[in-house]
C-alpha positions as CSV (number, residue, x, y, z in Angstrom):
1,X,27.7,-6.8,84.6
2,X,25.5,-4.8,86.9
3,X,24.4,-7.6,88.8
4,X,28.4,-8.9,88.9
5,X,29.3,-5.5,90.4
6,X,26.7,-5.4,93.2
7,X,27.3,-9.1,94.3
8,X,31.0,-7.9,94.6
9,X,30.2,-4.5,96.0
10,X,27.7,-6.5,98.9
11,X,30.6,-9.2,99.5
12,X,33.3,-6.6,100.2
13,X,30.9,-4.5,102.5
14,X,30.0,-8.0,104.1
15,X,33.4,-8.3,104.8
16,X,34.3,-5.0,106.1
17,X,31.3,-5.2,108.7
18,X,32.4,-9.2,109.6
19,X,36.6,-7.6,110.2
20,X,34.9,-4.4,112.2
21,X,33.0,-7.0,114.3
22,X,35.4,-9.0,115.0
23,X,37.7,-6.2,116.5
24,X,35.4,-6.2,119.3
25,X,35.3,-9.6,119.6
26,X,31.8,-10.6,117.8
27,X,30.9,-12.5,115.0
28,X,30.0,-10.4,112.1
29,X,27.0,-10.3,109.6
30,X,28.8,-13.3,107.2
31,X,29.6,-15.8,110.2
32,X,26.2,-15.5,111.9
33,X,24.3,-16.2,108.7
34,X,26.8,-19.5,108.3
35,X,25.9,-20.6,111.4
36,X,22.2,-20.5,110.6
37,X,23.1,-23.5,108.5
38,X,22.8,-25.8,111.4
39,X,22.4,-23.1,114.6
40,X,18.9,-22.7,115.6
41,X,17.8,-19.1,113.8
42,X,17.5,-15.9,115.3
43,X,14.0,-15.9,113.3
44,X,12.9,-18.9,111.4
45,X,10.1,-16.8,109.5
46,X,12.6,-14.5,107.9
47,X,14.3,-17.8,106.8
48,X,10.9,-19.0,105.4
49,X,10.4,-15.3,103.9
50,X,14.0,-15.0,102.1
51,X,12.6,-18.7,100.7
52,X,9.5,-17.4,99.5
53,X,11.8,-14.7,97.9
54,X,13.8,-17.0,96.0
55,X,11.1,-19.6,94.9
56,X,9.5,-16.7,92.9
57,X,11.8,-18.1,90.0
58,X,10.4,-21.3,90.3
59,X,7.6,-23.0,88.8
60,X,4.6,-24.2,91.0
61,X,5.8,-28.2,91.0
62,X,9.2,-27.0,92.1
63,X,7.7,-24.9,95.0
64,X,5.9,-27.7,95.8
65,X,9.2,-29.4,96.3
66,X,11.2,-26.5,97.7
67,X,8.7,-26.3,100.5
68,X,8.6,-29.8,101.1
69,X,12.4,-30.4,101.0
70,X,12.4,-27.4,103.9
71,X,9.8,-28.9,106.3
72,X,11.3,-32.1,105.8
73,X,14.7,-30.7,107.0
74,X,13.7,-28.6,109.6
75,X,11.7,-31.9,111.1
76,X,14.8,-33.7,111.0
77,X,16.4,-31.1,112.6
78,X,13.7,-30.6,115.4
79,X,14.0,-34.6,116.1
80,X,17.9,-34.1,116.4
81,X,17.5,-31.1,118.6
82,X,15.2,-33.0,120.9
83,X,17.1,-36.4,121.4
84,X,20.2,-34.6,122.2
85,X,18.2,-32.2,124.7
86,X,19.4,-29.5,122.2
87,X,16.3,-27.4,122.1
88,X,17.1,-23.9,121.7
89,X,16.7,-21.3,124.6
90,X,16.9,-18.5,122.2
91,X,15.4,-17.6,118.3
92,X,13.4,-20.6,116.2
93,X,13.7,-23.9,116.3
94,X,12.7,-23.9,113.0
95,X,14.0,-22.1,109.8
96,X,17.4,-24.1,109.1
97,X,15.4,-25.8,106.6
98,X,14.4,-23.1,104.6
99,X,18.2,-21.7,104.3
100,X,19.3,-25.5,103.1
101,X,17.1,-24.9,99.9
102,X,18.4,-21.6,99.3
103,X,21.4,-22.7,99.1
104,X,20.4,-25.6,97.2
105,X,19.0,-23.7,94.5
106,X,22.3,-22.3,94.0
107,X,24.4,-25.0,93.6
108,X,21.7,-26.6,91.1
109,X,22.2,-23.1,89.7
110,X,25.6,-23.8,88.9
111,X,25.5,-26.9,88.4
112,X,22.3,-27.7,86.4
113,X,21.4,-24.9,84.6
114,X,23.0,-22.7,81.7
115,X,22.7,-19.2,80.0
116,X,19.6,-17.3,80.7
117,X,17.9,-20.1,82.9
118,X,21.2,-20.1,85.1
119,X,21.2,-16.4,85.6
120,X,17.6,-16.2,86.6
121,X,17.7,-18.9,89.2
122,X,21.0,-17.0,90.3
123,X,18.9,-13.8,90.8
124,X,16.2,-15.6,92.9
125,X,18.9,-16.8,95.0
126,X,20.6,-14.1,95.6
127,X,17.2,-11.9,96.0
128,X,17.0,-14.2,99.2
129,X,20.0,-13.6,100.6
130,X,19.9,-10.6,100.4
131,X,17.1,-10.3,102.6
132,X,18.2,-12.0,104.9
133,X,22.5,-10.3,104.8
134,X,20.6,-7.0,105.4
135,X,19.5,-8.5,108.3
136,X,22.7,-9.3,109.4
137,X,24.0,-6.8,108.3
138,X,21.8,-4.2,110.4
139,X,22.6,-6.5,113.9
140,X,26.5,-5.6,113.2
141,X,25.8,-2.0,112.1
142,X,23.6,-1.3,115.8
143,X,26.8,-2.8,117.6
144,X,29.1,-0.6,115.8
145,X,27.2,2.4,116.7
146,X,27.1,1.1,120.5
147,X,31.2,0.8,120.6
148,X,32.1,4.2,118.6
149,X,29.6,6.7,119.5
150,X,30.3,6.9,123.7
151,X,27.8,10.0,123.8
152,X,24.4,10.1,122.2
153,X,21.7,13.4,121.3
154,X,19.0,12.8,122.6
155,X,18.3,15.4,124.8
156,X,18.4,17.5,121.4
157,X,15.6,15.6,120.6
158,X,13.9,15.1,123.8
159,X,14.0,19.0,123.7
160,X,12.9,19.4,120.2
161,X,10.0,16.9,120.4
162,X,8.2,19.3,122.3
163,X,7.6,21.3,119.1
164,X,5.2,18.2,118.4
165,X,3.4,17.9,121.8
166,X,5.7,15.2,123.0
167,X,4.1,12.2,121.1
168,X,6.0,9.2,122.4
169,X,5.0,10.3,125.7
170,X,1.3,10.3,125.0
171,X,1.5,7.5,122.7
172,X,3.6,5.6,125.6
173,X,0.6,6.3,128.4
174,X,-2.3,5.1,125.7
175,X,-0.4,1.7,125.0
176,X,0.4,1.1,129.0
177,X,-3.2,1.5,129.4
178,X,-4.2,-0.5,126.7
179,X,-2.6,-3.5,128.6
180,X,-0.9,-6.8,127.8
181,X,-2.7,-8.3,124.9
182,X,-2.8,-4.9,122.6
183,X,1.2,-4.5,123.7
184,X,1.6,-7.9,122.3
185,X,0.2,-7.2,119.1
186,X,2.1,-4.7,118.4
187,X,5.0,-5.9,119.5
188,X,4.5,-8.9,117.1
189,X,3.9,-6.3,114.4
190,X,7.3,-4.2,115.0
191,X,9.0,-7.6,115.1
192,X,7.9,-9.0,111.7
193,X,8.3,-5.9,109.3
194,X,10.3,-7.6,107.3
195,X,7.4,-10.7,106.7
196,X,5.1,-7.8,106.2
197,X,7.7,-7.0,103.3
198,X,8.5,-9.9,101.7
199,X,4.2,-10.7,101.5
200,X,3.8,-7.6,99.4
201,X,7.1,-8.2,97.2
202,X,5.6,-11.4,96.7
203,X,2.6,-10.4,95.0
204,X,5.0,-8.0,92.8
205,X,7.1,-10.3,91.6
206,X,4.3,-12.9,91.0
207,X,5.0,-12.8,87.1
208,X,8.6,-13.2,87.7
209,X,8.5,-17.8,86.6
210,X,6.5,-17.2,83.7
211,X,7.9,-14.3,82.1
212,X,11.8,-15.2,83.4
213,X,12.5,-11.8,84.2
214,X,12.3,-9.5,87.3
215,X,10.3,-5.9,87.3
216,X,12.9,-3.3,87.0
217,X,12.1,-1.9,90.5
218,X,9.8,-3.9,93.7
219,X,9.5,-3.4,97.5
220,X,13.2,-5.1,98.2
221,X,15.0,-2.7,95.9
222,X,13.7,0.1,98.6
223,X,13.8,-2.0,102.0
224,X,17.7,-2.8,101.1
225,X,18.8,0.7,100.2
226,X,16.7,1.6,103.6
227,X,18.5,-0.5,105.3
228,X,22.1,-0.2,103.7
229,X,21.6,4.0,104.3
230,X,19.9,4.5,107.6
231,X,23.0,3.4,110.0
232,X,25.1,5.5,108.5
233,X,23.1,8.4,109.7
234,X,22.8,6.8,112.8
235,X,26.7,7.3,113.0
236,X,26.0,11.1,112.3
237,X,23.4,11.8,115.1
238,X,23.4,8.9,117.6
239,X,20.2,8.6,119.6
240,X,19.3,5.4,121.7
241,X,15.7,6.5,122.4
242,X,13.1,8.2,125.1
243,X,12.6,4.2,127.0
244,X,16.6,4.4,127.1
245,X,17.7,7.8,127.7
246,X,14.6,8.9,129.9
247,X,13.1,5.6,131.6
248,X,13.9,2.7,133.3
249,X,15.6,0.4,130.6
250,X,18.4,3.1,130.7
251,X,19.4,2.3,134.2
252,X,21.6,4.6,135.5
253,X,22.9,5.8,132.4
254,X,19.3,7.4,131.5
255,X,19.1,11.0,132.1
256,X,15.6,10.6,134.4
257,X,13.0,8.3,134.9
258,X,10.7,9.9,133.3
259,X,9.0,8.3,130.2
260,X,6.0,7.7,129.6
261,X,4.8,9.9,132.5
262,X,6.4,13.3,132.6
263,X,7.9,14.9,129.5
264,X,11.5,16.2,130.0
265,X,11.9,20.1,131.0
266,X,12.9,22.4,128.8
267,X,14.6,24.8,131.4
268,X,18.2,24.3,130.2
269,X,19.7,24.2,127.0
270,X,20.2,20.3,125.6
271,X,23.6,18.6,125.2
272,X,25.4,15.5,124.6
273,X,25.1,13.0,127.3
274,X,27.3,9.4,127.4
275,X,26.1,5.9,127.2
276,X,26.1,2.5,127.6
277,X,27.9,0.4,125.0
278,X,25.5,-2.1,124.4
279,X,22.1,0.2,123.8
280,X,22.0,0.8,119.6
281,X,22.3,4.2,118.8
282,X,19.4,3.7,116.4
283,X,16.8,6.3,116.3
284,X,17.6,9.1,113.7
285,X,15.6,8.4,111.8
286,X,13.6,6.0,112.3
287,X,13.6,3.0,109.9
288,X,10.9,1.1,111.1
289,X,8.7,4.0,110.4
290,X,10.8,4.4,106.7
291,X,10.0,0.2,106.0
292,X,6.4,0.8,106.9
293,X,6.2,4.1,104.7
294,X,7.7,2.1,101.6
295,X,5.1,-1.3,102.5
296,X,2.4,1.7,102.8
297,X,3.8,2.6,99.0
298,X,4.3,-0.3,97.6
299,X,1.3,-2.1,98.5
300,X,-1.0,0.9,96.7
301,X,-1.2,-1.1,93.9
302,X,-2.2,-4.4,95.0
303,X,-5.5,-5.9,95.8
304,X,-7.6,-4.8,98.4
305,X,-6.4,-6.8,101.3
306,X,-3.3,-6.1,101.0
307,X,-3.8,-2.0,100.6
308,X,-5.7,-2.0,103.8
309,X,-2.8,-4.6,105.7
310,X,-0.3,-1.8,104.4
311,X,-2.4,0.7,106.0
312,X,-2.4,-1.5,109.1
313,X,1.1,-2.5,109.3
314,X,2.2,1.3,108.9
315,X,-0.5,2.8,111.7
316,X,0.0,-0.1,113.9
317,X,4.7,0.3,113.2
318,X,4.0,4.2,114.5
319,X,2.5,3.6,117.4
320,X,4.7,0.6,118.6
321,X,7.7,3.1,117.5
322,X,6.1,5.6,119.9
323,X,4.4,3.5,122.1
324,X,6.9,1.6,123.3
325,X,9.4,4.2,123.5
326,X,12.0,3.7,121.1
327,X,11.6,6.8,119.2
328,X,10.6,10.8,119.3
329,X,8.4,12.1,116.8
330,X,10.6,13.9,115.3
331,X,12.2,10.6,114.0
332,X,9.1,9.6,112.3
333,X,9.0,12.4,110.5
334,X,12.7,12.1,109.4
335,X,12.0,8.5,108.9
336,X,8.9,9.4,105.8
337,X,11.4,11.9,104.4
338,X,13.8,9.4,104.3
339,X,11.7,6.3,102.3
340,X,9.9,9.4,100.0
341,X,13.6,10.6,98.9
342,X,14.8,6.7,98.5
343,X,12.4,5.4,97.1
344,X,11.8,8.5,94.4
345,X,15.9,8.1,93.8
346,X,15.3,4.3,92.7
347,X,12.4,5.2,90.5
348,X,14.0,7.9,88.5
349,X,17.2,5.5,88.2
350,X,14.9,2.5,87.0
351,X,13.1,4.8,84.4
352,X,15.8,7.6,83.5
353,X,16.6,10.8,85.1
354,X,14.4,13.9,84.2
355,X,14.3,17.2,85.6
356,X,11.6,16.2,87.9
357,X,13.1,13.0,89.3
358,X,16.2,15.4,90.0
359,X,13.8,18.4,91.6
360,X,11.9,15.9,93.8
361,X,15.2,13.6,94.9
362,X,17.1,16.9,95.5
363,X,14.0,18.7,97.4
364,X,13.7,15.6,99.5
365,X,17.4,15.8,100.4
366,X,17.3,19.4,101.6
367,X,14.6,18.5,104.1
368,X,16.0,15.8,105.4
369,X,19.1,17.7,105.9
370,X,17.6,20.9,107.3
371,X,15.5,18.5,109.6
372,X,18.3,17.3,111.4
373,X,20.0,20.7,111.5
374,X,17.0,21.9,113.1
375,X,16.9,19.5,115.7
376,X,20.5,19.6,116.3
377,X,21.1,23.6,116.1
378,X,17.1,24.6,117.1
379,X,16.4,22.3,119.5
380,X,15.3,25.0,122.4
381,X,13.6,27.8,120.0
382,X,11.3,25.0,118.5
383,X,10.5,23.4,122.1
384,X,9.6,27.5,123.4
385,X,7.7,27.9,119.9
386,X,5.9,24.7,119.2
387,X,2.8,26.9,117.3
388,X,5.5,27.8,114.7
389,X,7.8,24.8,114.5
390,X,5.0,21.8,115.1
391,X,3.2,22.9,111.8
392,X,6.5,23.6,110.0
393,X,7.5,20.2,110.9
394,X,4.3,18.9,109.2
395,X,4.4,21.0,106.5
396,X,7.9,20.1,105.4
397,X,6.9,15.9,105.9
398,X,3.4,17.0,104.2
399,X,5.5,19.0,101.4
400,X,7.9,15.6,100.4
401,X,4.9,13.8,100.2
402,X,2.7,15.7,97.8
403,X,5.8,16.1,95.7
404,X,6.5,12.6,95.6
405,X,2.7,11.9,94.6
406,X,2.2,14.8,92.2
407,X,5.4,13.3,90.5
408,X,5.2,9.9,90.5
409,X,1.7,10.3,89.1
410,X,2.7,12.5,86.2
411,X,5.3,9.8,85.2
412,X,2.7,6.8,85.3
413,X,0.7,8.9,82.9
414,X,3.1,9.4,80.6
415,X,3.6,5.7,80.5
416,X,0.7,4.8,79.6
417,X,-0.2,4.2,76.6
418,X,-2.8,6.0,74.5
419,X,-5.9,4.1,74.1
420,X,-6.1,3.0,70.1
421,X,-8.8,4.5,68.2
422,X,-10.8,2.3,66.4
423,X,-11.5,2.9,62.8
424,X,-15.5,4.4,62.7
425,X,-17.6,2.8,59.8
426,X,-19.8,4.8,57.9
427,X,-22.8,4.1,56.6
428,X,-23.6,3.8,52.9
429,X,-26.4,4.4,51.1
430,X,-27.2,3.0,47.7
């Protein structure tokens, strides 16, 4: 029944976002992922990922055959593509393949399969496209908030950011400098987050063919509800970004030409300013930073390699945030806040609700609220006071976080169990 009432719950949202996107006369999150079916994708690995995703249901001769039967495709495709002089100018030529067998395993699903066998494969399925609707789903939700919020804030936080010494700014100048190659690799790493993801919910649900069940909560629980409750705050404070609103990709909609080199002033008080209707209105807060923060989280109890890639992906996801100017600082901090609250809300619902999963959930939703009342309502007194309000900043982001680890650790030690006692022998003389 629960999984019932969240298919239908994500079809009727599906369908609200493809009617809203249609009023302005663009295909919405259902028809773009339809015409993936034999369109070239927007990003064949993501295909290949939401694959991976489902074939954790599998056993290791089907996955054998899965991946084949999507290579095989995708070739076919390719050879198509190039006789008819097809060859796409934009996104993958590749990936079509990999959405084939997805959809495959759900009609041998129905098809094939009964009772519990039936429902499992279902899962996997639907495990993929879910994946991939969110990213759908997140293209329709940035051109909503370009065509219904004419004005954006962020000279609020253009003002405010000053608090924390202006770090896109500096961040910007240090990957300028850096030059081509480093801008590339970081680029590639913003781009693929969601790969990044699916390689460390891969390792979690690793069990998943041989025990026929799913863990109770893994790293896509937390990237969808990310992703589902981020644009909706981007409807509350609309903010397109310092490379937008102060440098050169704004065009004459930006406030100055400014970024990375000079900071903004802070001689006048901040207010709304009107935009474009094409930039996103994405930045508050920042969800590249809040994916990151949950890989960062969720990878802590893997192997090795793949704590210290976690590490990597989230350092290297700030400083392209900042570096290439499409957020403040304070939108990072927002953006931890954010995935701490989330992900602790998800935990407490997967295990029950105690009076600590309620203290830390509701603590972490006071700060997130009080942080964008501050930079909406406070935006001057913390740029003309940044001794006080940069460490208070810190300190709130620093406070979520140790409640969130103090927590969570007191819960895995209570599930745990106590170490059995074995019985001692005695000796006995006679």
């Amino acid at each position: 029944m629960l999984w019932a009432t969240a298919a239908l719950v994500t079809l009727g949202f599906l369908v609200a976002l493809e009617i809203a996107a249609r009023r302005y006369g663009l295909p919405g999150p259902i028809t773009c992922q339809v015409q993936e079916v034999i369109v070239a994708p927007k990003s064949g690995f993501l295909l290949y990922a939401c694959m991976a995703l489902t074939m954790v249901v599998l056993t290791r001769r089907q996955r054998y055959v899965a991946l084949g039967a999507a290579l095989g495709i995708d070739a076919v495709f390719l050879v198509v593509r190039w006789a008819v002089g097809a060859y796409p100018a934009d996104g993958h030529p590749f990936g079509n393949g990999a959405l084939w067998v997805i959809l495959g395993c759900a009609v041998i699903a129905v098809t094939r399969r009964t009772g519990q066998e039936r429902v499992l494969l279902l899962k996997g399925v639907g495990l993929g496209l879910l994946l991939l609707a969110g990213r759908k789903t997140g293209d329709t939700w940035l051109l909503i908030t370009s065509k219904t919020r004419p004005t954006v804030l962020d000279p609020y936080l253009a003002v405010a950011d000053h608090a924390l010494g202006n770090p896109s700014w500096l961040v910007g100048r240090i990957v300028t400098a850096a030059g081509p190659v480093a801008a590339r690799a970081l680029d590639y790493v913003y781009a693929q987050l969601a790969v990044a993801a699916v390689v460390v919910a891969l390792y979690q649900l690793r069990h998943v063919a041989a025990e026929r069940r799913f863990p109770r909560h893994h790293l896509v629980r937390t990237f969808l509800v990310i992703g589902v409750l981020g644009p909706g705050i981007y409807m509350i404070f609309p903010v397109v970004g310092p490379i937008f609103a102060y440098g050169a990709d704004g065009g004459h909609w930006a406030v100055a030409n400014l970024w990375p080199d000079l900071p903004p002033p802070i001689s006048a008080a901040p207010h709304e300013i009107p935009f474009d209707e094409i930039t996103p209105r994405n930045c508050m807060p920042s969800l590249h930073t809040a994916w990151a923060t949950a890989i960062f989280i969720h990878s802590r109890r893997a192997p090795r390699v793949l704590r210290y890639a976690g590490t990597f992906w989230l350092i290297a996801t700030l400083t392209a945030t900042l570096g290439f100017g499409y957020h403040y600082g304070v939108d990072l901090v927002a953006g931890v806040v954010f995935t701490l609250t989330i992900e602790a809300a998800l935990r407490s619902l997967e295990r029950g609700w105690d009076r600590s999963g309620v203290q830390l959930v509701t603590y972490g939703v006071a700060v997130f609220a009080a942080l964008l009342a501050s930079y909406r309502y406070l935006p001057m007194e913390m740029a003309e006071r940044p001794w006080l309000f940069g460490p208070l900043l810190v300190l709130a982001m620093a406070s979520v976080i140790y409640g969130y680890v103090r927590t969570t650790g007191q819960w895995e030690q209570k599930t745990v169990p106590a170490p059995r006692s074995e019985p001692e022998h005695e000796l006995v003389s006679g």
